[in-house]
N, C-alpha and C positions, 0 to 999 in steps of 0.2 A: 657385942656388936657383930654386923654379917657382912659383910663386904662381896656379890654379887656380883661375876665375872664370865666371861667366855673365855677359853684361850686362845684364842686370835685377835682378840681385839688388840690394838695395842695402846688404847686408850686406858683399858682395863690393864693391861700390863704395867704402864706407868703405876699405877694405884699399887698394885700388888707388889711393884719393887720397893713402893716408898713404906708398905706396910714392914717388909723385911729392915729395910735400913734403919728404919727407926724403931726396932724390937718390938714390936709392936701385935706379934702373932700370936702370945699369949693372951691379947685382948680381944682383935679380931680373928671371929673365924671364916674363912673362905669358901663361898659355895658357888659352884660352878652349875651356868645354867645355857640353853641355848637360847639363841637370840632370834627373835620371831617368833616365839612359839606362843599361840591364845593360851594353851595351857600353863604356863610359865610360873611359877612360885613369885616369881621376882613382881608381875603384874601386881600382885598381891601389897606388894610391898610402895612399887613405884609405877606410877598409870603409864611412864612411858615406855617403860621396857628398855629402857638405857642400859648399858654397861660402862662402867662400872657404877656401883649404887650401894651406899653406905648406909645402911640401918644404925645407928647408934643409939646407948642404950637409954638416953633423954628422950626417944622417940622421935627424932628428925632424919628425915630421909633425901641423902644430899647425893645425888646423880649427875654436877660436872668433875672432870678428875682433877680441876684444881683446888674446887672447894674441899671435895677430898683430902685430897692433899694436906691443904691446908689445916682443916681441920685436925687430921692424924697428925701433924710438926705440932700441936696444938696440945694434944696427949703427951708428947716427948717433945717439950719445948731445948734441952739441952743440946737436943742435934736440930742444925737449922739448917732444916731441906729446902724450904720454900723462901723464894726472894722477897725480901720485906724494903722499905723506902732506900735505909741506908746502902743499900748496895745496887747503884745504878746498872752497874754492867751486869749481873746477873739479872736483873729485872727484863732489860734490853734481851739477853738471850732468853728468857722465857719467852717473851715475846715472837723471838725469829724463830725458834726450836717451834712453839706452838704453831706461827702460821706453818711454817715445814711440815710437821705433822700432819696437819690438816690439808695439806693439798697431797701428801702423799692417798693419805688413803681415799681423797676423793680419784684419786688415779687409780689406785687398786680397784674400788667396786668399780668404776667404770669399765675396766678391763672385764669383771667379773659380769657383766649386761652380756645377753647375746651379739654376736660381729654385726648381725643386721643391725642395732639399737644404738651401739657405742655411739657417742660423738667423737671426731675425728678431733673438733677445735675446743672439746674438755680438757681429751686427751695432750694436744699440741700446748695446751697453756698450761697444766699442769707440771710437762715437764720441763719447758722453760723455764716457770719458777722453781722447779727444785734445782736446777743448774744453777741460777742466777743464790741460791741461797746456801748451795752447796760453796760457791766461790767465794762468798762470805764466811763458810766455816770455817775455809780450807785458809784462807787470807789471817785469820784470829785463832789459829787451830794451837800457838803458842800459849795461849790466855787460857786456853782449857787445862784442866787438870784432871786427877783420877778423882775429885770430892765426890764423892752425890748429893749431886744437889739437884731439884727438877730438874733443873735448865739440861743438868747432861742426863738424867734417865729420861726425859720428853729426846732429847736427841738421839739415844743407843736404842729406844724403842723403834724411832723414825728409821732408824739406818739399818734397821733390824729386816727391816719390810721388804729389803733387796731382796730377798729370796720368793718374795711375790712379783717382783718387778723386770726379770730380765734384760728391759731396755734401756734399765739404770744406767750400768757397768760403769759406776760413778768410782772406782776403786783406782784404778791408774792416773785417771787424772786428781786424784784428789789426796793423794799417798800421806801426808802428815793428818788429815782426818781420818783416812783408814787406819793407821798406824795409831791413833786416842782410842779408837772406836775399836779395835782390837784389843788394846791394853785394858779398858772400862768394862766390855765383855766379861772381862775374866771373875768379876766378881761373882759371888755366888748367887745373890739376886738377883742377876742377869740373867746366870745357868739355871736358876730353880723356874725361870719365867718364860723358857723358850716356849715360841707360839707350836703349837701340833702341826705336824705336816699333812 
């Protein structure tokens, strides 16, 4: 199996922690490609040029990171990364980790558009909602633990992206999420996953 990455994505990140957590790196190998490129190996594989994108060795080619995901907890059913029916509240924070995710990095490339192009009210609704979901973290930030399980590598990815975000500075106010998200850090999937500066 080829598992097909950037390292900045942090979509692609999420995949590539769950591949460590779940031992799984004997199976899959990691090839690192860039994104945009017509020339790209990865085209070859997946017409969209997604990151991250899962060749498995049945021949199916699966490019969202939950299918992912799910699939690799699929491999190593005995460690259960991915939230399945019985566990509501896990489910729920896939749910809020994901939208989180996803309005961050629509905040990041917007930032990355030239100043003439940005949208000001991308930008303004983007970061509301990461306030308003951060305050949901920081409110539940007890209920977290150090497991991995999606719900919290989709979130330590998310909170990862400060260092693209400068207008975050979501760390003072939200001191028991910083204080998870520091502690979850430390793993070593976390440290073998940091995005390139």
């Amino acid at each position: 199996m080829k598992l097909f990455y950037t390292p900045n994505s942090p979509y692609a990140r999420i995949a590539r922690i769950a591949t460590l957590e779940l031992n799984l790196c004997d199976r899959i190998e990691t090839q690192k490609v860039i994104a945009r490129d017509p020339n790209s190996e990865l085209l070859n594989y997946n017409p969209t040029g997604k990151v991250p994108t899962l060749a498995t060795d049945d021949g199916f080619i699966l490019s969202e990171t939950r299918i992912i995901c799910a699939y690799q907890n699929h491999l190593n059913p005995e460690i259960k990364l991915v939230a399945d029916i019985s566990n509501g509240f896990l489910q729920q924070l896939e749910g809020m980790t994901g939208g989180f995710i996803d309005g961050i990095a629509v905040w990041v490339r917007e930032l990355r558009r030239p100043h003439s192009e940005q949208s000001f009210g991308v930008i303004e609704f983007e970061q509301k909602r990461a306030l308003r979901i951060l305050d949901y973290f920081e409110k539940i930030s007890d209920n977290l633990d150090q497991t991995p399980k999606l719900a919290h590598i989709t979130l330590a990815s998310a909170l990862g992206l400060e260092i693209r975000l400068p207008d975050l500075q979501w760390r003072q106010k939200y001191p028991k999420l910083a204080h998870w998200y520091d502690e979850f850090s430390k793993r070593p999937s976390i440290q073998a996953t940091i995005p390139e500066s």
